[in-house]
LUMBA-615105 format. One record per residue (C-alpha): z, y, x; residue number from 0; chain. Coordinates in Angstrom, 2 decimals, decimal comma. Each point is the difference from the previous one (the first is absolute). Layout:
# residues N
ATOM        Z        Y        X  gufi  dolum
ATOM        Z        Y        X   NUM      A
...
END
This chain:
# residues 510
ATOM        Z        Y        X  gufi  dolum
ATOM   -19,92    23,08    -8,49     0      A
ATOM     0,99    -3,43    -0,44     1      A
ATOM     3,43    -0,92    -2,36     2      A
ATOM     2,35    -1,33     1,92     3      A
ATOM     1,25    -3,52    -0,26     4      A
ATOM     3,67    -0,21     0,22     5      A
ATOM     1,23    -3,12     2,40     6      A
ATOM     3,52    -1,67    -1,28     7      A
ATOM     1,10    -2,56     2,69     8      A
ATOM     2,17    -2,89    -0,54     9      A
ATOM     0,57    -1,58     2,87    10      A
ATOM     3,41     0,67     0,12    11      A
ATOM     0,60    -1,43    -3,82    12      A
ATOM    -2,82    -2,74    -0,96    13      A
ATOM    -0,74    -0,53     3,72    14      A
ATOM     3,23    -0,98     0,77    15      A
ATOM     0,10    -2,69    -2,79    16      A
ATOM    -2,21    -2,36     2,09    17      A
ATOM     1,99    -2,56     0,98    18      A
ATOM     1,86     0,82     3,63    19      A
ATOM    -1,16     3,30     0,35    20      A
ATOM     3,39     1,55    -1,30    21      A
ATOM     1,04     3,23     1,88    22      A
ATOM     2,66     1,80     0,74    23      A
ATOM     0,91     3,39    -0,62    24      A
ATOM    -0,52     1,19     3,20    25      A
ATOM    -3,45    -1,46     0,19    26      A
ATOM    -0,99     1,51    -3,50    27      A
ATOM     0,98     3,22     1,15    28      A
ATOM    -2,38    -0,49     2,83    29      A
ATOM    -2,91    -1,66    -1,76    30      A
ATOM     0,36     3,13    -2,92    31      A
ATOM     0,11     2,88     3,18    32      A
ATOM    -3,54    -2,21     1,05    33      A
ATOM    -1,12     0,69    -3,26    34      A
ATOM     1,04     3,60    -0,61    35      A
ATOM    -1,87     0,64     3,49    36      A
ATOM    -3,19    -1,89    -1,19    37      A
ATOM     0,28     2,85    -3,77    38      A
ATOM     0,98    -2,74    -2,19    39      A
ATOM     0,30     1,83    -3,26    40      A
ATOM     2,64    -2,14    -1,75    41      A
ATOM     2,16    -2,72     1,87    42      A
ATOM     1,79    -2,92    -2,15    43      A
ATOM     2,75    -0,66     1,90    44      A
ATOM     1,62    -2,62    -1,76    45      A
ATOM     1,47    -1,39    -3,27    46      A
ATOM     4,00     1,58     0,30    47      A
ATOM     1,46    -2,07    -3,17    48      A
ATOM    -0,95    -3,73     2,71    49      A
ATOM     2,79     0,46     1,96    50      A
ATOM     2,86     2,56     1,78    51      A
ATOM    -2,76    -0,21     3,02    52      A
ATOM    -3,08     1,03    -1,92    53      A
ATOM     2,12     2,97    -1,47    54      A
ATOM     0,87     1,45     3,65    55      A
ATOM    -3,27    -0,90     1,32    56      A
ATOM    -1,69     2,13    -3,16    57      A
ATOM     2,43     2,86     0,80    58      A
ATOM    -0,13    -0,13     3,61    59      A
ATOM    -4,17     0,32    -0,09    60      A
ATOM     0,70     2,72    -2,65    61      A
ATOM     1,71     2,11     2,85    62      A
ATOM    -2,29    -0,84     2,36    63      A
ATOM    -3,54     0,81    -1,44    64      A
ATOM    -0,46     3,84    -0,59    65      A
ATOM    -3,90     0,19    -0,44    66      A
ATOM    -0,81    -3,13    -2,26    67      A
ATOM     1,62    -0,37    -3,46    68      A
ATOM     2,51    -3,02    -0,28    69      A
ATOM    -0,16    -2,41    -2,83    70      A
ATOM     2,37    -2,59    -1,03    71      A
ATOM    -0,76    -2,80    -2,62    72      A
ATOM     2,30    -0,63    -2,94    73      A
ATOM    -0,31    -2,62    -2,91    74      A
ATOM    -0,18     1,47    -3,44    75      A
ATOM     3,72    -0,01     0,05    76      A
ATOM     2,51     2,17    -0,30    77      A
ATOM     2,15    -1,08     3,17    78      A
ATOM    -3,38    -0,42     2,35    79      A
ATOM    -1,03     3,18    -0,49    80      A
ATOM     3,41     1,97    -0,11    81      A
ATOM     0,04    -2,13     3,40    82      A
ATOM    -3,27     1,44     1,20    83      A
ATOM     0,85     3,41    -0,64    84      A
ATOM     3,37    -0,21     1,46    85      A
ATOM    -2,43    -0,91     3,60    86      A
ATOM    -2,07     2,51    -0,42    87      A
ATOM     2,65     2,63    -0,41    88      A
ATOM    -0,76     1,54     3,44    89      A
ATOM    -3,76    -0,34     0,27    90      A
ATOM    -1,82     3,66     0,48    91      A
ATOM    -2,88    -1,84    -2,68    92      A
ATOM     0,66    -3,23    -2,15    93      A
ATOM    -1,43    -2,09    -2,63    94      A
ATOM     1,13    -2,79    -2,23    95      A
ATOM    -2,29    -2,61    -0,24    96      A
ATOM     1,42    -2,09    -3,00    97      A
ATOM    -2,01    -3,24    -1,84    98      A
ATOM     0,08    -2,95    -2,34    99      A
ATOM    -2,57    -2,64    -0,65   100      A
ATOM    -2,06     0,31    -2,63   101      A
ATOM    -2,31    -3,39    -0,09   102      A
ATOM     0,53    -2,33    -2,89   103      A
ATOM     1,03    -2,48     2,36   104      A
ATOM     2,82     1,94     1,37   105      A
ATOM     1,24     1,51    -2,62   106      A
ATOM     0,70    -3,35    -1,42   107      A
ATOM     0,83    -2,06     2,91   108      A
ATOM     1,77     2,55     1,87   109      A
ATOM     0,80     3,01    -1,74   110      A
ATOM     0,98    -2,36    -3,55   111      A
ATOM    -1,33     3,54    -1,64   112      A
ATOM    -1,55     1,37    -3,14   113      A
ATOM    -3,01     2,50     0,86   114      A
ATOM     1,63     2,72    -2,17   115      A
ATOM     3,18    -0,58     2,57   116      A
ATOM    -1,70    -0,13     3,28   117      A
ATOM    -1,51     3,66    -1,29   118      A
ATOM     3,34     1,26    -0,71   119      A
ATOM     1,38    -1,02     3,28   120      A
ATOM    -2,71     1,17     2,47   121      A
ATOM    -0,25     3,91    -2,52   122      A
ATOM     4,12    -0,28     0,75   123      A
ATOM    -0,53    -0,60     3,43   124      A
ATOM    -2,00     2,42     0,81   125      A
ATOM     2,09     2,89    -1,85   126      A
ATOM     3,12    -1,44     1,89   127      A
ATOM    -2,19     0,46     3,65   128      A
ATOM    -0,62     3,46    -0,85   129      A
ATOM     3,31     1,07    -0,26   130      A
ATOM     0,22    -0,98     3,62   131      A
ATOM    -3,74     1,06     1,34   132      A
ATOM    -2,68     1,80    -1,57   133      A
ATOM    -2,45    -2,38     1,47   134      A
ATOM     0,30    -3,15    -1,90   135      A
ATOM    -2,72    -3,04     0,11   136      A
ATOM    -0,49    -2,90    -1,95   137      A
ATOM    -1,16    -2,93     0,08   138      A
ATOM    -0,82    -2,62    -2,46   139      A
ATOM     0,45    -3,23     2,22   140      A
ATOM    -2,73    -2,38    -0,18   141      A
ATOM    -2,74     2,42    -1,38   142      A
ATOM    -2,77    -2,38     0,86   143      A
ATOM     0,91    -2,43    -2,07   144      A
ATOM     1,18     2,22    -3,48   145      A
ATOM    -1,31     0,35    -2,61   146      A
ATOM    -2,51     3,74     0,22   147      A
ATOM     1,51     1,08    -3,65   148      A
ATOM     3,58    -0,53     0,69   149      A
ATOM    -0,86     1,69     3,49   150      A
ATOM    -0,97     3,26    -1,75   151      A
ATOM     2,72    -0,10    -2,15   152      A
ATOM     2,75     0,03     2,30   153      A
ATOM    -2,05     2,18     2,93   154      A
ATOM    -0,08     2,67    -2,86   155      A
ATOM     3,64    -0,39    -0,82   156      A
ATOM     1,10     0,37     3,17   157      A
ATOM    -2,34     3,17     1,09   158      A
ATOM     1,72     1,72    -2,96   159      A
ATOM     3,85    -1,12     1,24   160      A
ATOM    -1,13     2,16     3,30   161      A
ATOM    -1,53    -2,78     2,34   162      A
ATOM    -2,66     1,85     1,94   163      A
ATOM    -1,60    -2,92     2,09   164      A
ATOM    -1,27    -3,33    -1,55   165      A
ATOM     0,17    -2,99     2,65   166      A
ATOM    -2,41    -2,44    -1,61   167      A
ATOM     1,10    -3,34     2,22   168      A
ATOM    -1,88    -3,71     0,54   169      A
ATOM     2,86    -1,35     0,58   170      A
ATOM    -0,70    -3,67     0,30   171      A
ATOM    -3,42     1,11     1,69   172      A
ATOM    -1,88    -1,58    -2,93   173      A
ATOM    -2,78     2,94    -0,63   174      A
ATOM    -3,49     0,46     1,77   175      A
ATOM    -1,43     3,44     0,57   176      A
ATOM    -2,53     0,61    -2,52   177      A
ATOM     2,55    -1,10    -2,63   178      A
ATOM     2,93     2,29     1,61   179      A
ATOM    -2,00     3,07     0,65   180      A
ATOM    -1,22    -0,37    -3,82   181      A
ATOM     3,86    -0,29    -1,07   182      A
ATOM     0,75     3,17     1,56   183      A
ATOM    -3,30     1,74    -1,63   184      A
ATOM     1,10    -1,39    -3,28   185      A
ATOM     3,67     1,88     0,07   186      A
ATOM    -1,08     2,63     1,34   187      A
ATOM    -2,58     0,67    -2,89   188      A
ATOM     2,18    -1,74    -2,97   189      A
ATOM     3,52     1,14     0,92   190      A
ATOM     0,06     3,73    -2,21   191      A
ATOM     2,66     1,93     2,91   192      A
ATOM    -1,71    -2,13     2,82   193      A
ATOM    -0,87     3,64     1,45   194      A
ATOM     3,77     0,87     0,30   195      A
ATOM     0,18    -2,92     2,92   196      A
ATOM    -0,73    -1,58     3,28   197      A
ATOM    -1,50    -3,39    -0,02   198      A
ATOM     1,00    -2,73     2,84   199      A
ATOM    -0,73    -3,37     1,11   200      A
ATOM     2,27    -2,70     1,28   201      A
ATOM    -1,97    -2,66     1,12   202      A
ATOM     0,83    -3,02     1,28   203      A
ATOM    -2,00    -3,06     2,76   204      A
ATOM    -0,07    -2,94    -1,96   205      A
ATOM    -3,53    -0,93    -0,25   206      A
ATOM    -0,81     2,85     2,97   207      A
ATOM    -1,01     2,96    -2,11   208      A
ATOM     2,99     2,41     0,12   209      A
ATOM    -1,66     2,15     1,92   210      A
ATOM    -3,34    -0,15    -1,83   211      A
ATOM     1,97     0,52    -3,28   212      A
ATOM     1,29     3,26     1,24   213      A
ATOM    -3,11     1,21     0,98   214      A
ATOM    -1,45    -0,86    -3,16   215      A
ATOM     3,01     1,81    -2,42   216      A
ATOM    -1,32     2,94     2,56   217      A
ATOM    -3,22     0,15    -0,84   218      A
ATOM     1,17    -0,17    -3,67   219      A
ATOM     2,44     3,17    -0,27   220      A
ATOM     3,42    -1,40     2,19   221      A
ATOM     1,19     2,13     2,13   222      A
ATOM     2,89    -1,57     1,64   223      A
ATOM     0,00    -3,49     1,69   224      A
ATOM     3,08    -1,65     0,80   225      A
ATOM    -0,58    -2,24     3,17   226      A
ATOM     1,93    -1,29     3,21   227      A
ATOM    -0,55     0,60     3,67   228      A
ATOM    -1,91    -3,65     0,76   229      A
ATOM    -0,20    -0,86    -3,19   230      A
ATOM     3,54    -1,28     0,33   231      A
ATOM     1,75    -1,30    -3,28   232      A
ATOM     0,60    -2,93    -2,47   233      A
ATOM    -1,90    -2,89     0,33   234      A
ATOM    -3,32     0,77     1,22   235      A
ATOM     0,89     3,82     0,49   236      A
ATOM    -1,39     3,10    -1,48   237      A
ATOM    -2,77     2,19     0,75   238      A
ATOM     0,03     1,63     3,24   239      A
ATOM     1,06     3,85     0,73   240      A
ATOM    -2,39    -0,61     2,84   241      A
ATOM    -3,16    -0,98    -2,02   242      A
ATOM     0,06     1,93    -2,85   243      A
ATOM     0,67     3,33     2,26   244      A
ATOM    -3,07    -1,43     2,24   245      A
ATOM    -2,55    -0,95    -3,00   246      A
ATOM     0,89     3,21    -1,54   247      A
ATOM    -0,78     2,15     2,72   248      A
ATOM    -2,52    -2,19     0,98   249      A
ATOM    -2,58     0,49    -2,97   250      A
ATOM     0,24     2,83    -1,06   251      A
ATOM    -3,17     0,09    -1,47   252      A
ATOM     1,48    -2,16    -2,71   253      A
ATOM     4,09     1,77    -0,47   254      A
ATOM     0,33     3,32    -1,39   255      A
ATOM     3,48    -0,12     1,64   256      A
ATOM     1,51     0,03     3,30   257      A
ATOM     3,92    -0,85     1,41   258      A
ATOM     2,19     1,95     2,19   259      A
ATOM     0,45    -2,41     2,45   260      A
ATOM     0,35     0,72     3,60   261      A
ATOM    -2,29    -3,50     0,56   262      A
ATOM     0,65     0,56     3,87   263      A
ATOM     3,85    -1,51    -0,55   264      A
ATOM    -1,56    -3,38    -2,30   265      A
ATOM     0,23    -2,39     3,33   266      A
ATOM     3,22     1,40     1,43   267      A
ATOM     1,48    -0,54    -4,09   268      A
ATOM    -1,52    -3,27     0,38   269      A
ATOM     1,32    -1,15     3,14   270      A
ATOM     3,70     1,29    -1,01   271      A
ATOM    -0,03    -2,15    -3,29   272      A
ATOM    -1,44    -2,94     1,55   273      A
ATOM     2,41     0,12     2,56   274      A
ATOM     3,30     0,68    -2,12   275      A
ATOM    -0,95    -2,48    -2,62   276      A
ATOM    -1,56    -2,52     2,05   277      A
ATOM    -3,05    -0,73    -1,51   278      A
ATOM    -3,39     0,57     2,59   279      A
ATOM    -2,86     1,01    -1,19   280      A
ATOM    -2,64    -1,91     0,18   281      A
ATOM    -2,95     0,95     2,61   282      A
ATOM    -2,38     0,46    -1,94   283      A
ATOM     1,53     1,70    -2,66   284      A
ATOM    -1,67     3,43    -0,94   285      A
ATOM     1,31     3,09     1,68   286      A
ATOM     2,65    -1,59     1,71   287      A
ATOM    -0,81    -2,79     1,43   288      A
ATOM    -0,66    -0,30     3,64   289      A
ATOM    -3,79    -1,16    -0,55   290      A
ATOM    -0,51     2,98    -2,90   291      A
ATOM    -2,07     1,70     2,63   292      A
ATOM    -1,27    -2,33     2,15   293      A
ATOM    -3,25    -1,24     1,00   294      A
ATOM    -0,88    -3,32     1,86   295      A
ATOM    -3,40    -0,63    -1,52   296      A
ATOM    -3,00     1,02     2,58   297      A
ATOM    -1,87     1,88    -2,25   298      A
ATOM     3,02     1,84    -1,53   299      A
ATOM     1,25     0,99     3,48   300      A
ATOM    -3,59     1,34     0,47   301      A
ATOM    -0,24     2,05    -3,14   302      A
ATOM     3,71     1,45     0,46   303      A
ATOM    -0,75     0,98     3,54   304      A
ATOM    -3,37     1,90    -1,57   305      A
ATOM     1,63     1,65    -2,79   306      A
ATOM     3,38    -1,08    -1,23   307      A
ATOM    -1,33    -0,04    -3,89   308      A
ATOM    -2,23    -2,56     0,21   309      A
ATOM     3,31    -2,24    -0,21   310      A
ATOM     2,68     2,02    -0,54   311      A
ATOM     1,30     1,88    -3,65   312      A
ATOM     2,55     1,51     1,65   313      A
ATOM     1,41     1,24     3,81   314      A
ATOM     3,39    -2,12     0,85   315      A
ATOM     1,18     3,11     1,54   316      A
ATOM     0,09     1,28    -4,05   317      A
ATOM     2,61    -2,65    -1,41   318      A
ATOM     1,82     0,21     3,67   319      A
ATOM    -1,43    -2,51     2,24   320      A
ATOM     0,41     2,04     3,20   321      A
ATOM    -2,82    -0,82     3,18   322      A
ATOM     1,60     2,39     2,04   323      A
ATOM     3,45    -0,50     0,73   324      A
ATOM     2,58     0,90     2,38   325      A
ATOM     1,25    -3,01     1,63   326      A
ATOM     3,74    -0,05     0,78   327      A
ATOM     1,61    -1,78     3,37   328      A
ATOM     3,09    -0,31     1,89   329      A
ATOM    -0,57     3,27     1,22   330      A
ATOM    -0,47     1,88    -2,80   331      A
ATOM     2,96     2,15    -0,58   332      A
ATOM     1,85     0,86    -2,86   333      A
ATOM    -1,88     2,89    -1,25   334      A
ATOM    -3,07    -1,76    -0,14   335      A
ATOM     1,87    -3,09    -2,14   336      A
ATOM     1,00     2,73    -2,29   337      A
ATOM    -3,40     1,94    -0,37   338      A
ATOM    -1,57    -3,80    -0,56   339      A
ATOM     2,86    -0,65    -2,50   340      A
ATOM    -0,94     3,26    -2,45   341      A
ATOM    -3,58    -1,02     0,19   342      A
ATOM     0,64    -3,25    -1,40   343      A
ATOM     2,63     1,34    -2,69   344      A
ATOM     2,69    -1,33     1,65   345      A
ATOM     3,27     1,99    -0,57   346      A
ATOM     3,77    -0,46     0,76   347      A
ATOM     2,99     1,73    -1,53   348      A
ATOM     2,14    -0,06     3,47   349      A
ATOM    -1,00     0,00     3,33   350      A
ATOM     2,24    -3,01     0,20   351      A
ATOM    -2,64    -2,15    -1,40   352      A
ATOM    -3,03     1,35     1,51   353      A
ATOM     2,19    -0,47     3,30   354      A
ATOM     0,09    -3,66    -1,27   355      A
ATOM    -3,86     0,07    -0,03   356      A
ATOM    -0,46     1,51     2,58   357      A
ATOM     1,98    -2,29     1,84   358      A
ATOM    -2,10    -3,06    -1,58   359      A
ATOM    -3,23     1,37     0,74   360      A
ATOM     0,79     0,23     3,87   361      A
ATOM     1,40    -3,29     0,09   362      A
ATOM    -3,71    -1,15    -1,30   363      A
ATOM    -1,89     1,79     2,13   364      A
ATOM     1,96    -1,77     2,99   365      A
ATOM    -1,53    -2,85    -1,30   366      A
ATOM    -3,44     0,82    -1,04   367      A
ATOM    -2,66     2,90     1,73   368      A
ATOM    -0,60     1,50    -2,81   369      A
ATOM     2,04     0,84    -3,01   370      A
ATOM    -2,50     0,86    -3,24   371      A
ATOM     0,55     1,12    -3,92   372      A
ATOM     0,80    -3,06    -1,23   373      A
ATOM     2,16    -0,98     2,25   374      A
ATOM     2,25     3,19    -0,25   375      A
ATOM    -0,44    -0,69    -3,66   376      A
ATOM     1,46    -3,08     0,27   377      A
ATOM     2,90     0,82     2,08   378      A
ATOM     0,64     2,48    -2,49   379      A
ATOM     0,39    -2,46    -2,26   380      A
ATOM     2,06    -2,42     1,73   381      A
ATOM     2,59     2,99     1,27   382      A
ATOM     0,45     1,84    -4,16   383      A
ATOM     2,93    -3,24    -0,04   384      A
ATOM     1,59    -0,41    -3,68   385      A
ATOM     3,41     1,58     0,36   386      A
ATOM     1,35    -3,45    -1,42   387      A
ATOM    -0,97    -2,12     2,75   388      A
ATOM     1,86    -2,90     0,42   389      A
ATOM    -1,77    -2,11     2,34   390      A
ATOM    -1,30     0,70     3,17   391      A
ATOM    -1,99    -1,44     2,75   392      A
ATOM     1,85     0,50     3,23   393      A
ATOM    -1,69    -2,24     2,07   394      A
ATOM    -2,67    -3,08     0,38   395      A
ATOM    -0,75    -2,13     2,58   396      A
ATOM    -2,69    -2,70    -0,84   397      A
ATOM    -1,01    -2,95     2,51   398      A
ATOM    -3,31    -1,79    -0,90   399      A
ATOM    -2,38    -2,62     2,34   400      A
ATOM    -2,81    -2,34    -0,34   401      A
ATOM     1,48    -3,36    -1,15   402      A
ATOM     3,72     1,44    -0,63   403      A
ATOM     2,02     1,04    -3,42   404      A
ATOM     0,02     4,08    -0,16   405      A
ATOM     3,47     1,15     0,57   406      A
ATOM     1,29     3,79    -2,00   407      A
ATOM     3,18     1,21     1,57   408      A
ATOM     0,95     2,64    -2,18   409      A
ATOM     2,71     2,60    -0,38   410      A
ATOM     0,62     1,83    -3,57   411      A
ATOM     2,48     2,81    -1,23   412      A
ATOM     0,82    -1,14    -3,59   413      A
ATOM     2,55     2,96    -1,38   414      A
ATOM     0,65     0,89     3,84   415      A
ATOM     1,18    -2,91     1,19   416      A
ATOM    -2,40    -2,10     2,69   417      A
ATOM    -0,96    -3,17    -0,37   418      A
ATOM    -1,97    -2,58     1,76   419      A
ATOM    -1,83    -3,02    -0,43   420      A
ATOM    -2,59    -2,17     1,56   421      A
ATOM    -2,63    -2,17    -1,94   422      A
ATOM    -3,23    -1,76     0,56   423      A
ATOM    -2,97     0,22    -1,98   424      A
ATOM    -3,57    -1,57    -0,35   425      A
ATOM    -1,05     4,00     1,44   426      A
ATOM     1,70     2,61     1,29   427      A
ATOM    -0,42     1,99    -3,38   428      A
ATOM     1,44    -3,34    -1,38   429      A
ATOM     2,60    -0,11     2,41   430      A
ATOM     1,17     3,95    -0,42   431      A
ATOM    -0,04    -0,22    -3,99   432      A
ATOM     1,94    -3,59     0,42   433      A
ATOM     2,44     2,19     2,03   434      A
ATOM     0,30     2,78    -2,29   435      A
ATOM     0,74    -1,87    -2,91   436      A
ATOM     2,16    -2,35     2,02   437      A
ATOM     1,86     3,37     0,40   438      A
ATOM    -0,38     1,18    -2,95   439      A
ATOM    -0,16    -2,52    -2,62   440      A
ATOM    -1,78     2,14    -2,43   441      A
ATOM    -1,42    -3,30    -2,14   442      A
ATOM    -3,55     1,88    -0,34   443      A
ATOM    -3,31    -1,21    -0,45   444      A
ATOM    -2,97     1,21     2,54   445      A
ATOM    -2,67     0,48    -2,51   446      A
ATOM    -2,32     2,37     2,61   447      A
ATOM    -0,62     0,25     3,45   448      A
ATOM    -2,78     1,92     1,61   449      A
ATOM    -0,46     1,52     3,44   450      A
ATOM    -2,78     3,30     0,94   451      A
ATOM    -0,89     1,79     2,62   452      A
ATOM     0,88     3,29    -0,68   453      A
ATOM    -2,59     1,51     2,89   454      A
ATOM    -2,28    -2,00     2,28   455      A
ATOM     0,51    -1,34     3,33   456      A
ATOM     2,35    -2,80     0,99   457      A
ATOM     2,74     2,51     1,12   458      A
ATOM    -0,07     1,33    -4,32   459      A
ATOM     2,86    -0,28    -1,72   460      A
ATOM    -0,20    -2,71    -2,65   461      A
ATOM     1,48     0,46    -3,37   462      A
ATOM     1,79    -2,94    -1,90   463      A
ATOM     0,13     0,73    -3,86   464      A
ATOM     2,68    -2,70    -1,54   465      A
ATOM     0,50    -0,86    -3,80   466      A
ATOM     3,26    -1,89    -1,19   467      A
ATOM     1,30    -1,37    -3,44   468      A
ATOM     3,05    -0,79    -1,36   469      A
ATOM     0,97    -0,77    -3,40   470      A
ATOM    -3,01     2,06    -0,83   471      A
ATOM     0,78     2,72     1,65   472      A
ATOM    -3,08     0,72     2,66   473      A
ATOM     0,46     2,15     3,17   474      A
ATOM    -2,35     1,24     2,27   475      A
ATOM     0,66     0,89     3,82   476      A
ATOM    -1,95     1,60     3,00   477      A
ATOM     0,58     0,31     3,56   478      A
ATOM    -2,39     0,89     3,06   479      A
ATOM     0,44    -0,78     3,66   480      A
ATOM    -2,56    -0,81     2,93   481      A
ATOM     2,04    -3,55    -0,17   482      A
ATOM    -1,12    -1,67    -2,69   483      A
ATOM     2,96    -1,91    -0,63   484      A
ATOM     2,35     2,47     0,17   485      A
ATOM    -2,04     1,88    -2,34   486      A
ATOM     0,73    -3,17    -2,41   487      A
ATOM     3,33     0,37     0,44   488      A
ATOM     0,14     3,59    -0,60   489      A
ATOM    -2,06    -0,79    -3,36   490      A
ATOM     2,48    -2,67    -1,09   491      A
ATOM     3,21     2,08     0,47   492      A
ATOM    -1,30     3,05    -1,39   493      A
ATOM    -1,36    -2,59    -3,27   494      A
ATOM     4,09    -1,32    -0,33   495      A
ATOM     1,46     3,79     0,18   496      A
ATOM    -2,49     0,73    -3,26   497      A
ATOM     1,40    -3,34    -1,19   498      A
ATOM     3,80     0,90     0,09   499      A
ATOM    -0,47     3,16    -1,71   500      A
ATOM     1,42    -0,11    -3,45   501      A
ATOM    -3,30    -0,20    -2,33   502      A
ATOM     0,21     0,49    -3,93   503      A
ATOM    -3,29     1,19    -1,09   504      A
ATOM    -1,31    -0,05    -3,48   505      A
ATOM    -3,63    -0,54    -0,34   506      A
ATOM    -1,79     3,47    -1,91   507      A
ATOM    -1,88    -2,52    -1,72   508      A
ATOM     2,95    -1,54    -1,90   509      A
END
């Protein structure tokens, strides 16, 4: 039988540390019921000592999730990890993930720390998680780049304070996999109570080998790898849930080990994050992407049609790609919404909201023949509102020739009260944002705006994906509508509601 490799997502912690793709609580708790569905094993949901709302979004996920364990990340302090513990008070199975950095560079830049201290604090940290959790992880931050004796030294420590899984991470992405999967090998085999723990990887995209890190610490003894649904995360991202599940399961002739996973819910996860956060994945991207399984090239259409090996590893229908679906119209009644809705994952605590949906989806399918997945994803999406809206798009009327300035007539609720305005612009997307802000006067920056087709046809809805700044602070918002500039509009308001939320986040990192 093979061991079993034990998946720890982050999405909902280092995921959410890309720039704009901040979530609420409501849309953690959805993303982390996504992931209990798909067998997740252990689900970071967030760092609770960053701010009031990573604390409630840690301990609302914690009564949410029943199946997978939930973890919460803590400094080697005393206050972040009395902090994480208080979260996971109500959690059926928690861990404490706690770490500090252990490279020369950052324990002298950063950390201003003495070796001998940085040991004291992480063996103190780790006794001060257990009285909280008997499931306590650690991680010396920057692995990659430490020093291996000063590595064994404090992984050793540690294992004897009661820390029974090591997280070895590349944090900066610096490592390549021969060199990572021979770092594992070499703690394994020098560190004397290695035995008494679980080794992990944390691997992050910088020079594109996050994923082939992993799978290289796997092949030397890990068996957990920390990774994101997309590879979403800092900077370039880290490896992908998606990936590593796939190339694991995949080869087989090379793993001794095997996850959990329920790989038939990786494109429905996918398609939730990517539409919460805002960032698309790329066609082409592996798994995924919309391309992952198809074929234009002559001769591979003629070898799939003979025997779908010739060019194909794996079936789509395995990671969720679905050929045979049931399309959705205006006639479709509400049972049949509701059957389509479990399928996908899709719950609702009231039948108020699903009435909302419900609602939504036949007002779509008035405008287009034929309603499909993604589109009922999407509506999802657009209908779970943040309970602290504060501006709203009540109406928009847009006027646009040949020759002629395009005209946005637009109506907003800002704190309930209606307000109108009319502006021109060198578009209409021009002209609607020009009225919004006109409206609005939020003084932010447009740093992103991009536009797809969520299914084909000319009738599809298209989605509009919106990124804004302001004094640093970056924002990301979505919205989806056959009209494509109302579906801009819808992106830019729901961008400025993120924006007026209070936001006082400290980095995990600092």
């Amino acid at each position: 039988m093979s061991e079993k490799l034990i998946i720890f997502d982050t999405t909902l912690r280092d995921g959410e540390q890309s720039p704009g793709a901040s979530m609420t609580k409501d849309e953690k708790v959805r993303i982390a019921k996504a992931l209990e569905r798909m067998r997740v094993d252990i689900i970071e949901a967030g760092f609770p000592i960053a701010s009031e709302g990573d604390f409630e979004s840690v301990r609302a996920v914690a009564k949410a999730v029943m199946q997978s364990r939930i973890c919460a990340l803590a400094r080697a302090l005393d206050k972040d990890i009395d902090r994480a513990g208080e979260a996971l008070k109500e959690a059926n199975a928690s861990r404490i993930h706690t770490f500090i950095a252990t490279s020369p560079i950052h324990m002298k830049m950063k950390l201003r720390m003495e070796p001998d201290q940085v040991v004291e604090n992480a063996v103190k940290a780790v006794k001060r998680a257990l009285k909280y959790t008997d499931d306590v992880e650690f991680s010396p931050e920057d692995a990659g780049r430490s020093d291996p004796d000063f590595l064994c030294r404090i992984l050793e420590a540690v294992i004897d304070a009661g820390a029974r899984t090591l997280n070895i991470p590349d944090t900066v992405g610096y490592n390549v996999p021969q060199q990572f999967g021979q770092l594992i090998t070499n703690l394994r085999e020098r560190i004397p109570n290695s035995d008494k723990a679980i080794f992990s990887v944390h691997c992050h995209n910088d020079l594109g080998m996050a994923v082939a890190n992993s799978l290289s610490a796997v092949l030397s003894g890990a068996r957990q790898v920390e990774c994101t649904i997309n590879g979403l995360g800092e900077r370039a991202g880290n490896a992908a849930l998606e990936e590593v599940v796939m190339a694991v399961r995949t080869r087989q002739d090379l793993f001794t080990c095997d996850t959990n996973i329920d790989a038939t819910q990786i494109v429905t996860a996918s398609r939730l994050v990517s539409g919460i956060t805002g960032f698309a994945v790329q066609p082409n991207k592996a798994i995924v992407g919309v391309n992952a399984f198809a074929h234009e090239s002559g001769i591979h259409q003629d070898g799939v049609l003979k025997n779908r090996e010739t060019y194909e590893i794996m079936r789509a229908e395995d990671v969720g790609w679905h050929t045979n679906r049931m399309v959705l119209g205006k006639h479709s009644g509400r049972n049949a919404f509701r059957s389509r809705l479990d399928e996908l994952g899709i719950s609702f605590e009231s039948e108020t909201e699903l009435n909302a949906i419900f609602q939504r989806f036949k007002e779509l399918a008035d405008k287009k023949h034929e309603v499909f997945d993604e589109d009922i994803q999407a509506l999802v999406n657009e209908t779970v509102i943040s309970e602290n809206e504060h501006v709203k798009l009540i109406s928009l009327k847009v006027t646009s020739e040949t020759g002629e300035m395009p005209v946005a007539m637009m109506t907003l609720s800002v704190d309930n009260e209606e307000k109108q305005v009319e502006m021109s612009g060198s578009g209409p997307v021009d002209a609607a944002f020009r009225a919004i802000e006109e409206i609005v006067q939020s003084h932010t920056e447009l740093q992103l705006y991009s536009v797809n087709n969520i299914t084909s046809g000319t009738d599809s809805q298209g989605e509009v994906n919106v990124r804004l700044e302001r004094g640093g602070r970056i924002v990301s918002g979505q919205g989806a509508d056959t009209d494509i500039v109302i579906a801009s509009a819808k992106a830019y308001v729901h961008a400025l509601n993120k924006m007026i939320l209070p936001h006082e986040r400290a980095h995990p990192q600092v």
